[in-house]
NUVO-916075 format. One record per atom (N, C-alpha, C): x, y negated, z. Coordinates in steps of 0.1 Angstrom, whole numbers. Each point is the difference from the previous one (the first is absolute). Example, Ala and Ser with C-alpha at 12.3 -4.5 7.8 and 13.67 -1.06 7.14 Angstrom:
<atoms>
132 | 57 | 78 $
-9 | -12 | 0 $
9 | -12 | 0 $
-4 | -11 | -7 $
9 | -11 | 0 $
-8 | -11 | 8 $
</atoms>
This chain:
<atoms>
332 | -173 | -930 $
8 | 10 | -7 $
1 | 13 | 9 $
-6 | 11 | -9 $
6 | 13 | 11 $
6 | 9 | -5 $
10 | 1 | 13 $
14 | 8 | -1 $
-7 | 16 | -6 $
11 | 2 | -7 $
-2 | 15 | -7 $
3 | 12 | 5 $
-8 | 16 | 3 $
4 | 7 | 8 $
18 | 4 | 0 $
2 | -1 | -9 $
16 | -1 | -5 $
12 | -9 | 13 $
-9 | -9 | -2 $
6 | -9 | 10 $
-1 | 3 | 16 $
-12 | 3 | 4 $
-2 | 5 | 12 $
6 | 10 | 5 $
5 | 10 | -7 $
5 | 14 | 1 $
15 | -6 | 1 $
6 | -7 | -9 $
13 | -7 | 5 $
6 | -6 | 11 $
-13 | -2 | 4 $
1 | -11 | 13 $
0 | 9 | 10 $
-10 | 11 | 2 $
-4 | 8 | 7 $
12 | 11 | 1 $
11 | 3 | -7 $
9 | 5 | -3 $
13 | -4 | 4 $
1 | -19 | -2 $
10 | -6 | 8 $
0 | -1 | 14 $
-14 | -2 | 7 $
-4 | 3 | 11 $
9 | 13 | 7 $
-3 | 15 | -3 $
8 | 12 | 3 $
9 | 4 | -3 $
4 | -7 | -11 $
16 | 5 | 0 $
9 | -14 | 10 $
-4 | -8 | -1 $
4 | -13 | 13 $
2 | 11 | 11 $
-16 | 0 | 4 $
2 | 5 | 16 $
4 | 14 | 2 $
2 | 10 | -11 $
6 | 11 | 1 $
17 | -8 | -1 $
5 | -5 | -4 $
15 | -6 | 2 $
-1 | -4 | 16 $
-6 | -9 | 3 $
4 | -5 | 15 $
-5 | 7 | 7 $
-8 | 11 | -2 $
0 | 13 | 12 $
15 | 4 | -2 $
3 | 5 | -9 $
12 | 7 | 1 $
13 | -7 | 6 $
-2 | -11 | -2 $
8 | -15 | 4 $
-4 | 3 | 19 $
-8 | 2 | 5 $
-3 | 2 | 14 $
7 | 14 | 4 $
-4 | 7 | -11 $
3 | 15 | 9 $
18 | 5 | 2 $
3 | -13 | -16 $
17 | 3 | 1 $
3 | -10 | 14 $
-5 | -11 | 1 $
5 | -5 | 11 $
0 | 4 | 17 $
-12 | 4 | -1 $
-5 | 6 | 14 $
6 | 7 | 10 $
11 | 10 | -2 $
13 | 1 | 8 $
3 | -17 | 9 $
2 | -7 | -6 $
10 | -11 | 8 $
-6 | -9 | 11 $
-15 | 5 | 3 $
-6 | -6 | 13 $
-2 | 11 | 10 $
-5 | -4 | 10 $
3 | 8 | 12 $
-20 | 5 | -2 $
-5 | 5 | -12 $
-16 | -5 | 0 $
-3 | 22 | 8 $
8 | 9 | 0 $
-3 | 12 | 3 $
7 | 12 | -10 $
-4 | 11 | 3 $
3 | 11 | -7 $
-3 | 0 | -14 $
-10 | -1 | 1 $
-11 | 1 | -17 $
13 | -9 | -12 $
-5 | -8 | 7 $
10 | -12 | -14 $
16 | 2 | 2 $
3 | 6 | 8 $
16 | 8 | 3 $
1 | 8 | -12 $
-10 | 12 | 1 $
1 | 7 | -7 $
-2 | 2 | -16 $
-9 | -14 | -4 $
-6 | -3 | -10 $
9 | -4 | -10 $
13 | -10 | 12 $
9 | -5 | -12 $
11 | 5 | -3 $
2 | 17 | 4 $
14 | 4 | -8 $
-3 | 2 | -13 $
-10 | -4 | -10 $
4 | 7 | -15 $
-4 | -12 | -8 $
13 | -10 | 6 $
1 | -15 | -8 $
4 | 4 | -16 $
7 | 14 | -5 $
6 | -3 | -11 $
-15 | 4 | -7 $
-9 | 11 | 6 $
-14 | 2 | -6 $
-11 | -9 | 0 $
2 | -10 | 8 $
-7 | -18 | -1 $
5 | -3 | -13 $
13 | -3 | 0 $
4 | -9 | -12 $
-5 | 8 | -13 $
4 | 11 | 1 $
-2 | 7 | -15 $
-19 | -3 | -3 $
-6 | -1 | 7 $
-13 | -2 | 7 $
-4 | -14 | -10 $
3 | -10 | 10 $
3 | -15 | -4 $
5 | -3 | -15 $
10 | 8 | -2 $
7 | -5 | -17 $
-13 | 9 | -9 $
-7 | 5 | 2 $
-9 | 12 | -8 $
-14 | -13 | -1 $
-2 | -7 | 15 $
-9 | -6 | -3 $
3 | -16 | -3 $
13 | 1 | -2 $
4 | -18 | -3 $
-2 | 1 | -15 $
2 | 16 | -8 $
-3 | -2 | -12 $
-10 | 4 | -8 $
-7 | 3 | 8 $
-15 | -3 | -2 $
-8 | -10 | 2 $
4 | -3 | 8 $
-5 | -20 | 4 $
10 | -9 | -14 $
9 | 4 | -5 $
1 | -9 | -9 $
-3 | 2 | -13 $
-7 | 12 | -2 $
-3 | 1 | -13 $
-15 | -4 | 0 $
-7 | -4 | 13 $
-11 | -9 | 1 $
4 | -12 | -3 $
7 | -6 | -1 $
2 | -12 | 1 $
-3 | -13 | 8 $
-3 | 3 | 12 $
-6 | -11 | 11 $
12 | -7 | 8 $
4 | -9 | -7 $
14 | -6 | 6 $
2 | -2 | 16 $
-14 | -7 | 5 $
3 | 2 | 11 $
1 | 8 | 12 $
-6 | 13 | -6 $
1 | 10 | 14 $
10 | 9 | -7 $
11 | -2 | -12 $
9 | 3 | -1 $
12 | -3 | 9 $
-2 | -15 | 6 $
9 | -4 | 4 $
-1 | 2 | 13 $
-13 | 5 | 6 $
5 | 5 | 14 $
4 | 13 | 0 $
-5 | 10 | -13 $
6 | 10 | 1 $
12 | 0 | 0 $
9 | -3 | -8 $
11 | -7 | -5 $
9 | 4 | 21 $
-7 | -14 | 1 $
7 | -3 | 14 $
1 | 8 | 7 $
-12 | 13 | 4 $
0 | 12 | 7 $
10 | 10 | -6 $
0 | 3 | -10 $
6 | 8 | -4 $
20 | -6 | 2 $
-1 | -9 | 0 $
14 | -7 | 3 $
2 | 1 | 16 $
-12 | 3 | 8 $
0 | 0 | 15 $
5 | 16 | 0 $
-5 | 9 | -7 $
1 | 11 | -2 $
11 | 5 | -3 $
7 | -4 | -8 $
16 | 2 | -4 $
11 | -3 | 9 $
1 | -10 | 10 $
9 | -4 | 10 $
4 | 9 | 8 $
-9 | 10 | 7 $
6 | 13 | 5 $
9 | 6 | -7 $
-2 | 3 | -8 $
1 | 12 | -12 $
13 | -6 | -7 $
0 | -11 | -4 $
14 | -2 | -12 $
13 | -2 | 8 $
2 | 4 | 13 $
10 | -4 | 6 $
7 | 17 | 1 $
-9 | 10 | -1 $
4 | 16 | -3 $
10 | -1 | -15 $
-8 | -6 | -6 $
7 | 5 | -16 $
10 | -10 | -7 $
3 | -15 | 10 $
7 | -6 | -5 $
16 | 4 | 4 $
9 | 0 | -5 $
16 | 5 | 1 $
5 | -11 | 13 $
8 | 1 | 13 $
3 | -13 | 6 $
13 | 6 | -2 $
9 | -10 | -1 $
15 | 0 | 6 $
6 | 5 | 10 $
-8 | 0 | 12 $
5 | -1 | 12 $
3 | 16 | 4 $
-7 | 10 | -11 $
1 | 18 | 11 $
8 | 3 | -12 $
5 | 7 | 6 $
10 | 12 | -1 $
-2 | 6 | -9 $
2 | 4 | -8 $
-2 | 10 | -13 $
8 | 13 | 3 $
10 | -2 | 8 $
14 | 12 | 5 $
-10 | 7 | 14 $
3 | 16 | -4 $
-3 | 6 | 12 $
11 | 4 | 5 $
-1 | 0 | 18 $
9 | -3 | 10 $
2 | 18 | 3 $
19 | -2 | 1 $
0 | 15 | 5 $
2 | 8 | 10 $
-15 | 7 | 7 $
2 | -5 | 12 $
-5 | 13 | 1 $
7 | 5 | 9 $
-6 | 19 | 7 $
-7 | 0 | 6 $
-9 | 7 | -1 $
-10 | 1 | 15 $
-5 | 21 | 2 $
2 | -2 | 14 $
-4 | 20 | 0 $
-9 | -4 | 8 $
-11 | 10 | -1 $
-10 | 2 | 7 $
-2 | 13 | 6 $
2 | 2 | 11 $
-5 | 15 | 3 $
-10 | -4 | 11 $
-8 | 13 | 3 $
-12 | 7 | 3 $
8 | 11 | 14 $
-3 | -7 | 11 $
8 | 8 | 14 $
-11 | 9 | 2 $
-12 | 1 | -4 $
-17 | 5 | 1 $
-1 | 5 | 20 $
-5 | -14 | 1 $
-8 | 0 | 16 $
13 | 2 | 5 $
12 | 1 | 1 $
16 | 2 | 10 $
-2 | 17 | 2 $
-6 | 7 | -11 $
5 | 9 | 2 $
11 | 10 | -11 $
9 | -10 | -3 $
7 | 1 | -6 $
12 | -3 | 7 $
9 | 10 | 8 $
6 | -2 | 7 $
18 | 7 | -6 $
-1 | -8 | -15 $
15 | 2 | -7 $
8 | -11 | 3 $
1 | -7 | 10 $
5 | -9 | -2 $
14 | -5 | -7 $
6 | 11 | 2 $
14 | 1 | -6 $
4 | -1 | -12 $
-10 | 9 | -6 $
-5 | -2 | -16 $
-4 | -12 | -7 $
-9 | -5 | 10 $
-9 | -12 | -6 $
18 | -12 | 0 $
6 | 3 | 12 $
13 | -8 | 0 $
9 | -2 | -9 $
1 | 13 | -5 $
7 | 3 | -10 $
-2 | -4 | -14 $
-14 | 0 | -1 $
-9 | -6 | -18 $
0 | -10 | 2 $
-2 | -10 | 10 $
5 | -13 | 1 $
13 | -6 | -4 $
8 | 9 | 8 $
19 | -8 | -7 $
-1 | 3 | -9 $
-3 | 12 | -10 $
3 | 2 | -12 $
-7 | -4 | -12 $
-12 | -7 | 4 $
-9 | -5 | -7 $
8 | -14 | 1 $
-3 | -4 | 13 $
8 | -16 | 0 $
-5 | -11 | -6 $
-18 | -1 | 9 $
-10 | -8 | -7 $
7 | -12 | 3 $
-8 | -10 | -3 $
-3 | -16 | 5 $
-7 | -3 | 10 $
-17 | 14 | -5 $
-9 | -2 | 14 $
-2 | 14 | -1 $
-3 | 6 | 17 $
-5 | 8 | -2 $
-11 | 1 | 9 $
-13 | 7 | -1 $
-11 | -2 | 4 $
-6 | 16 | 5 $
-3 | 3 | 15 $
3 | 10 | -1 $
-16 | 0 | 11 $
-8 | 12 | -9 $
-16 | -4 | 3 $
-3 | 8 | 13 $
-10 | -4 | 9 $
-11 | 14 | 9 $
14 | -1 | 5 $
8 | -1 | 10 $
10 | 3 | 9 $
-4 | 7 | 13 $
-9 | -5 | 4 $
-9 | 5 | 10 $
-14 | 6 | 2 $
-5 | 11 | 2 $
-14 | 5 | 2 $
-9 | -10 | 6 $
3 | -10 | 0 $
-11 | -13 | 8 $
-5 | -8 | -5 $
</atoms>
């Protein structure tokens, strides 16, 4: 019996959208080993893997090849674990913002020799923090 070019082009098709899924499945993972720079860099755009993955999960199932559905399937679920922990609601933070002063000034290199001034915007501002930059030319 021989398979029909129909058939071969399906297969040939499950084949690359597979291993296009589990590349992307590598490149979102690749961050969490110690492997170098390259794959550091490769894996900050987990949310453009997944969108990636779901584009070719559904193209792999309008082929219908159950089985390399289901490793796609699995990759693409390897794919998501980063990612659904951003968009899911937890309990535990804060929804209330905290009211809290903060001044910043800019002394530029210590030569800003108001000090009295700067003394003065302080009590009357009457931060929480105050953060006061370049204090010194060094």
């Amino acid at each position: 019996m021989q398979i029909s070019w129909f058939d071969k082009l399906k297969t040939i098709l499950s084949y690359l959208l597979t291993t296009g899924i589990i590349i992307t499945t590598l490149f979102c993972l690749g961050g969490y080993g110690e492997k170098g720079i390259i794959f550091e860099l490769i894996s900050h755009f987990k949310v453009q893997y997944l969108v990636v993955s779901l584009i070719l999960l559904f193209c792999l199932s309008i082929i219908g090849k159950k089985r390399f559905l289901l490793v796609a399937t699995f990759c693409t679920i390897i794919n998501l674990t980063p990612i659904l922990p951003w968009y899911i609601y937890q309990n535990g933070i804060s929804q209330e913002t905290p009211n809290l002063r903060i001044l910043v000034h800019n002394l530029y290199r210590g030569r800003n020799y108001q000090y009295s001034e700067i003394a003065k915007m302080v009590r009357t501002e009457n931060p929480d923090i105050a953060i006061f930059l370049e204090p010194t030319n060094t």
